[in-house]
C-alpha positions in Angstrom: -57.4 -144.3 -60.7 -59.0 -147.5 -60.1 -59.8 -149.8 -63.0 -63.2 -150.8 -63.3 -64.2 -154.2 -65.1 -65.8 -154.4 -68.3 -69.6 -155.4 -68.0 -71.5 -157.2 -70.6 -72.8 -153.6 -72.1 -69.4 -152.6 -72.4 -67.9 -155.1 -74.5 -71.5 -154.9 -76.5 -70.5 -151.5 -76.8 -67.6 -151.8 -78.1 -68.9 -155.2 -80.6 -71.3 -152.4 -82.1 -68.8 -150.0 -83.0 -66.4 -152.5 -84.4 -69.1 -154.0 -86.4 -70.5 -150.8 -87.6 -66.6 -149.3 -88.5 -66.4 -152.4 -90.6 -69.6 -151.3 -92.8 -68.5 -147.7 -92.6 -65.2 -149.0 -94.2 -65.9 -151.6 -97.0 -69.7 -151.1 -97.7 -71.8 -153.2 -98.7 -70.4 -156.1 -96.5 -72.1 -159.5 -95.5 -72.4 -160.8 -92.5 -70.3 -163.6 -93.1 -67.3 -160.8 -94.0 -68.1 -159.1 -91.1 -67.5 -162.0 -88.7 -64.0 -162.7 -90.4 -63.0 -159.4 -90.5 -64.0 -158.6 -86.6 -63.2 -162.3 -85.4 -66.8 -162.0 -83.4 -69.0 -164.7 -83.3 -71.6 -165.0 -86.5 -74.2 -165.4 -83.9 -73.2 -162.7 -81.9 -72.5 -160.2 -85.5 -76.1 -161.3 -86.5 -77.4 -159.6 -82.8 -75.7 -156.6 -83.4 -76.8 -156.0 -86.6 -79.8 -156.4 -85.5 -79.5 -153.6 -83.0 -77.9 -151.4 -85.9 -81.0 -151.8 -87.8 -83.4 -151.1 -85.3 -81.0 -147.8 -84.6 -81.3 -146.8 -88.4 -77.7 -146.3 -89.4 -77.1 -149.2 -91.7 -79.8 -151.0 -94.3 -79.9 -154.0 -96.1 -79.0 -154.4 -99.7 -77.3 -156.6 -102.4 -74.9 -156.7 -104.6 -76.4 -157.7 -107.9 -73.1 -157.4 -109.6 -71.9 -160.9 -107.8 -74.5 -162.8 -109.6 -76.5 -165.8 -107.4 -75.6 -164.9 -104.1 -78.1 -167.6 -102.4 -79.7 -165.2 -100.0 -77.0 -164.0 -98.5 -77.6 -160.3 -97.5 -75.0 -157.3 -97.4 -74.8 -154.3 -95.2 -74.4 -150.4 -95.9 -74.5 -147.2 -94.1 -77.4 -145.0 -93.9 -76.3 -141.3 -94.0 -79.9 -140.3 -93.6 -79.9 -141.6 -90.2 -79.1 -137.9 -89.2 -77.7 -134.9 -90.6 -75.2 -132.1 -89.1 -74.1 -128.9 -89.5 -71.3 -127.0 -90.0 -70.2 -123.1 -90.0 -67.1 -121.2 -90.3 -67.2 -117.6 -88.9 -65.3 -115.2 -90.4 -65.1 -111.5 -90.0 -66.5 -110.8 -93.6 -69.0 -113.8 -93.9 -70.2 -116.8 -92.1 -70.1 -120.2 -94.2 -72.6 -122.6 -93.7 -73.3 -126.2 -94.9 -75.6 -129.3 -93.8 -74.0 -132.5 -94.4 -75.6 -136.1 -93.9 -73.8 -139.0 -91.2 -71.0 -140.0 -94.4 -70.2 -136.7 -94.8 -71.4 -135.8 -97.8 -72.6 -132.2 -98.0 -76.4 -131.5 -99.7 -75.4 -127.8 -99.2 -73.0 -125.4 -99.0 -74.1 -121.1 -98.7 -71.9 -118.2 -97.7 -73.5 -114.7 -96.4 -72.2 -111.8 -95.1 -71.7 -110.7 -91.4 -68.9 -107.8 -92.4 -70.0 -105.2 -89.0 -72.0 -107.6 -86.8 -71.1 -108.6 -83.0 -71.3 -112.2 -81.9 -74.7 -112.1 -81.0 -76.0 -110.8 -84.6 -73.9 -113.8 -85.9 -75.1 -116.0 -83.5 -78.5 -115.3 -84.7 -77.6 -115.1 -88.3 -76.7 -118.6 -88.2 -79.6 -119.4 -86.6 -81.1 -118.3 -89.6 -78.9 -119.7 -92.3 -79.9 -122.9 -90.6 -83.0 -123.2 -91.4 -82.8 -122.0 -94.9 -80.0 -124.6 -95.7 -82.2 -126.9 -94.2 -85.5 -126.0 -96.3 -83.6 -126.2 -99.5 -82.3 -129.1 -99.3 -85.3 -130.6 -98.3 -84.2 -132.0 -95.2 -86.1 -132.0 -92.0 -84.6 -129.4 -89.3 -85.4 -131.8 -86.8 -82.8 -134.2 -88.3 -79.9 -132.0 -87.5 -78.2 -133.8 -84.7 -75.5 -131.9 -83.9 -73.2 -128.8 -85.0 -69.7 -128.1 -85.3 -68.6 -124.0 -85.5 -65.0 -122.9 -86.6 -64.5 -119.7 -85.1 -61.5 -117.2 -84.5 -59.7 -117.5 -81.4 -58.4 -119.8 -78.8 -61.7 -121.9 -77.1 -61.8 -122.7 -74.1 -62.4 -126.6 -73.8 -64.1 -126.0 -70.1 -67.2 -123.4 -71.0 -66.9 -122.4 -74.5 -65.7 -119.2 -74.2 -63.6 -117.5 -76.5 -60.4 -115.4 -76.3 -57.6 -113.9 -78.4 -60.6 -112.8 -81.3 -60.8 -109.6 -82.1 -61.7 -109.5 -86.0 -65.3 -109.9 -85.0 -66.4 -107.0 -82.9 -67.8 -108.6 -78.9 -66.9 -112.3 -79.9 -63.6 -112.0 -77.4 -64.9 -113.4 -74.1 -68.2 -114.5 -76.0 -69.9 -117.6 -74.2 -70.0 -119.2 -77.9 -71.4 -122.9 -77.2 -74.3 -121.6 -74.7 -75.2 -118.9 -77.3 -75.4 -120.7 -80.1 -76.6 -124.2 -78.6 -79.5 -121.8 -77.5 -79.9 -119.9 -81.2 -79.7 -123.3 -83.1 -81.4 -125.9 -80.7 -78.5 -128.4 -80.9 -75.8 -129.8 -78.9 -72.6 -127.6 -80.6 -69.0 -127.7 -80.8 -67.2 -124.8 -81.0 -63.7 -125.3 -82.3 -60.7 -122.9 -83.5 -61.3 -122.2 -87.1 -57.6 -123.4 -88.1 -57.8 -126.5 -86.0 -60.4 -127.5 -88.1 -59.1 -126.8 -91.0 -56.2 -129.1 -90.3 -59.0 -131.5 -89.7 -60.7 -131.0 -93.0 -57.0 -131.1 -94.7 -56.3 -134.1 -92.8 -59.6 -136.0 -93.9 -60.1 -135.1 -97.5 -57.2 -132.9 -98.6 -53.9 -134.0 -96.4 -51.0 -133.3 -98.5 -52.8 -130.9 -101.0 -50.9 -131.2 -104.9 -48.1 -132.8 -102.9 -49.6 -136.2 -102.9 -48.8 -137.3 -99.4 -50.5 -138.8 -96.7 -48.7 -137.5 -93.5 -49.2 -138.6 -90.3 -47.7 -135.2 -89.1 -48.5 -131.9 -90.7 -49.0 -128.5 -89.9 -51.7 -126.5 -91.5 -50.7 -122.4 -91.5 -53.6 -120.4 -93.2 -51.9 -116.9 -94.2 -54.8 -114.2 -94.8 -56.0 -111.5 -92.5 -54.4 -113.3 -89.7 -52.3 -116.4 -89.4 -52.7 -119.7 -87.6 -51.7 -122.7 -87.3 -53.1 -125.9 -86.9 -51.3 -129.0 -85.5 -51.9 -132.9 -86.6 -49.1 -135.1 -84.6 -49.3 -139.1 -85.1 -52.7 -138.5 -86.5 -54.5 -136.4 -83.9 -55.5 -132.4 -83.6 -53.1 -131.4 -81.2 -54.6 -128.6 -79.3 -52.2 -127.9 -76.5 -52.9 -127.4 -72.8 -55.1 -124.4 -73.5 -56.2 -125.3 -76.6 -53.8 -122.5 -78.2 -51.0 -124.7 -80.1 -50.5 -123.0 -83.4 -51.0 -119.3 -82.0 -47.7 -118.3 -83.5 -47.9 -114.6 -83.1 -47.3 -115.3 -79.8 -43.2 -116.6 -80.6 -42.0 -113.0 -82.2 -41.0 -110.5 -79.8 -43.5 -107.3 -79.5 -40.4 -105.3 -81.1 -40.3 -107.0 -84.4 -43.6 -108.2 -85.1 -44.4 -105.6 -87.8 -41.3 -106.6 -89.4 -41.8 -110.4 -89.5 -46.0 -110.8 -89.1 -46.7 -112.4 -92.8 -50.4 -111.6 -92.4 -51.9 -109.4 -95.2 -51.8 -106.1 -93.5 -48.2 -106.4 -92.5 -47.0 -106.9 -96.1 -49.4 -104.4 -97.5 -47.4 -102.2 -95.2 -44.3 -103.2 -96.6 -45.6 -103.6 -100.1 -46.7 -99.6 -99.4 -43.3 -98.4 -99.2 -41.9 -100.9 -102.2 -44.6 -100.1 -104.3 -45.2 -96.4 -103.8 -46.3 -95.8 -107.2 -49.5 -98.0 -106.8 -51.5 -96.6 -103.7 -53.8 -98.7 -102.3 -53.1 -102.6 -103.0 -54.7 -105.4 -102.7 -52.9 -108.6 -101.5 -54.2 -110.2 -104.5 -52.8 -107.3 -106.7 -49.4 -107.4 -105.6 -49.4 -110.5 -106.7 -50.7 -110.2 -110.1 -48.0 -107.7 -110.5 -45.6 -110.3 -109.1 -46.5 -112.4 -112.2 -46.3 -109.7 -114.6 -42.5 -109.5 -113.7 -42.9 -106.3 -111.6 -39.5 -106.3 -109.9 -40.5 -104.5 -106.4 -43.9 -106.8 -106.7 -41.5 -109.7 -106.7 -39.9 -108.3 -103.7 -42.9 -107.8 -101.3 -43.4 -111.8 -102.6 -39.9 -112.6 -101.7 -40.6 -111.0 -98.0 -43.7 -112.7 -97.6 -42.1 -116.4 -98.2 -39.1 -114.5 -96.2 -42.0 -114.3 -92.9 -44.0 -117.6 -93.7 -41.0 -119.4 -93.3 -39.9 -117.9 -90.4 -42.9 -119.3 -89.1 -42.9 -122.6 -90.2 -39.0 -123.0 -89.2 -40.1 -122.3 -85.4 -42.8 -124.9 -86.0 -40.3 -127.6 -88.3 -37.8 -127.4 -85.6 -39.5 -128.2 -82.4 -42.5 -130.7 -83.4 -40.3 -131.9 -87.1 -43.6 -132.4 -88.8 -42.7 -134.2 -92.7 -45.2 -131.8 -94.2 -46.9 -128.2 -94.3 -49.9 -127.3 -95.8 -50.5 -123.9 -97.1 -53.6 -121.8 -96.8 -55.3 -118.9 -96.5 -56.0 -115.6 -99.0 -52.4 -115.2 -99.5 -50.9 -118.6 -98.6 -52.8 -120.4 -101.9 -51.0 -118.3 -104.1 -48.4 -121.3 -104.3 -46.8 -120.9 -108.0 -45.0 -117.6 -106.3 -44.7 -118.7 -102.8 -43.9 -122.5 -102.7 -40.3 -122.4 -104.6 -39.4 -119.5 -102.1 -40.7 -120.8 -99.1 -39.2 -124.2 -99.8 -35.5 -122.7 -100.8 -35.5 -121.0 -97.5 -36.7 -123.8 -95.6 -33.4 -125.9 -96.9 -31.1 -123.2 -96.1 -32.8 -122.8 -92.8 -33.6 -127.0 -91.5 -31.4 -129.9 -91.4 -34.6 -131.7 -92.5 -36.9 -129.4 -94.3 -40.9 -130.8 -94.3 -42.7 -131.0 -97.5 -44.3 -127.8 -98.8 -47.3 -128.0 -100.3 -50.9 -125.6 -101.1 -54.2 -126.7 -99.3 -56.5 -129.0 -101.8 -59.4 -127.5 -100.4 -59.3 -123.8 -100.2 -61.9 -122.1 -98.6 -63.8 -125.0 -98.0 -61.1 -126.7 -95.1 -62.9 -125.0 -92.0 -66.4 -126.3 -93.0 -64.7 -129.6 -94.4 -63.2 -130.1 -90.7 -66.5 -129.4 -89.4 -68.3 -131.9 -91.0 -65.6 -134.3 -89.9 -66.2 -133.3 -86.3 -70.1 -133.2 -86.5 -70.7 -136.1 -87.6 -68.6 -138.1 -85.2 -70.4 -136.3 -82.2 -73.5 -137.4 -84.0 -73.0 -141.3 -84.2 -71.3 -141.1 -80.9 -75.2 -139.1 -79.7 -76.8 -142.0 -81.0 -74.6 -144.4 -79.6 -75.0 -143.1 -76.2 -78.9 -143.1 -76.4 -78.8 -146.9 -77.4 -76.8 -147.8 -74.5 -78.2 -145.4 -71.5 -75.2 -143.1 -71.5 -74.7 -139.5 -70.6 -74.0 -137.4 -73.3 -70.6 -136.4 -73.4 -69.8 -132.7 -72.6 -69.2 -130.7 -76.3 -66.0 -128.8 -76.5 
């Protein structure tokens, strides 16, 4: 590949976004603090704030707290230059929220989808859209872009995805077309987990274990399992986008015996617990903390499979830290001393165990993340005559 020299748009470019991460960073910030921090020109800082006016995402302001400041302006973000949003697709109920170019969320709604195909779904969010939208009095037409966590391995080339099959006609669905058609945006579709890591990575790394790792791996624990990979501070997808697809490691033989999802131990919690017909995940264990002896059994096999999982992952990638989640994986006061004593029989270094900070919120907190960084790089690319780049 032949390198091509920079032009004078490019290295404008590239002054914008420096300038801009500056104000996203340390807001408000003068212009005199920008051209120290950046080491650009206060000239050439003055142009490009200019151009960041003009493009609405930072304002003027002042900081009345620093007394006489002799005219000197400072610089902030403006998260109402645009607004994304974000869903989560589950097979019980599809979680929606509209967040503004920081981040912050306005609103967050959950509805049910429990029985619908892709295509009902599809449309359903659609829907949930606009009423999001409506209540919190924001403008549909300032949605700029959409991020969707869904179940299942997505194909980076066409959007389609594979390996789902807890929501009935969404494996093989054509999910970006269909719902960049349904919703009127530019989408990106992304493996629910994936995102999650992101969303744990962003605002929840570490969860009540206080650590900020550069390598972690997120495994939700609920109806299914997955992973989700951040190494040296990046999603780490794979080849085909299906890193952390860790069914995929046990042989067909002895999956039922070692799959920690919730209807494999309800399985085995059936046999231990014959007595109490029926379970629920979350029953076993309340009966766990009661002291019930074969409740603490089934809990002892479940942190028996989840860290026969995380020891496949621990020993090939050595991530410092793993990040529970999920229905079942959150119930850390019975899981995390369990999981953690296996983990240091098991590993000559044994990662950090720790329960997610965000709970149900880490898919839709990832999708935020992911959102609004296609949006500023959307309005990036229209200042400066690019094509848009392809979603994923």
């Amino acid at each position: 590949m032949i390198a091509r020299p920079a032009t004078s748009s490019t290295l404008k470019e590239i002054n914008l976004r420096t300038v801009l991460d500056v104000i996203r960073t340390a807001p408000p910030v003068s212009r005199a603090e920008i051209a120290r921090r950046t080491g650009i020109s206060k000239p050439t800082v003055s142009a490009l704030l200019q151009d960041l006016l003009e493009m609405g995402l930072v304002s003027e302001t002042v900081r009345e707290e620093l007394g006489p400041t002799y005219g000197a302006l400072f610089f902030a973000p403006r998260p109402e230059a645009a607004h994304v949003l974000a869903l989560d697709v589950g097979a019980r109920r599809l979680r929606g929220a509209v967040a503004d170019l920081e981040g912050a969320v306005h609103i967050r709604r959950d509805v049910p989808v429990e029985g619908m195909d892709a295509h009902q779904v599809v449309g359903t969010a659609a829907a949930l859209a606009e009423e999001l939208c409506a209540e919190a009095g924001i403008n549909r037409s300032a949605l700029q872009h959409a991020a969707i966590g869904v179940p299942g391995v997505v194909d980076r080339r066409d959007g389609r995805i594979w390996q789902a099959t807890n929501v009935p006609a969404l494996d093989g669905f054509l999910a970006r077309d269909a719902f960049e058609k349904a919703l009127a945006l530019p989408v990106t579709v992304e493996n629910d987990i994936h995102l999650a890591a992101l969303g744990e990575q962003r605002h929840g790394t570490g969860g009540s274990t206080g650590t900020d790792a550069e390598s972690f791996v997120f495994l939700s624990v609920g109806t299914g399992v997955g992973a989700g990979l951040i190494l040296h501070g990046e999603l780490h997808r794979g080849f085909a986008g299906a890193a952390g697809e860790l069914d995929c490691a046990l042989e067909p033989e002895t999956f039922d015996d070692n799959d920690p999802c919730a209807v494999a131990i309800l399985q085995f919690a059936a046999r231990r617990l014959p007595g109490h017909p029926d379970l629920s995940t979350e029953q076993v264990f309340e009966l766990a903390r009661a002291g019930d002896e074969d409740a603490c059994a089934v809990v002892d096999e479940e942190a028996r499979r989840i860290s026969g999982y995380l020891s496949t992952v621990a020993a090939v990638v050595d991530v410092e830290l793993v990040v529970l989640g999920g229905g079942i994986g959150l119930n850390g006061d019975l899981l995390l001393p369990r999981i953690r004593r296996r983990l240091e029989e098991r590993l000559p270094y044994p990662p950090v165990v720790g329960i997610s900070a965000l709970g149900d919120a880490a898919v839709l907190t990832g999708a935020v993340a992911v959102a609004t960084r296609a949006a500023l790089e959307q309005i990036l690319s229209l200042r400066f005559g690019a094509p848009g780049r392809r979603r994923g």
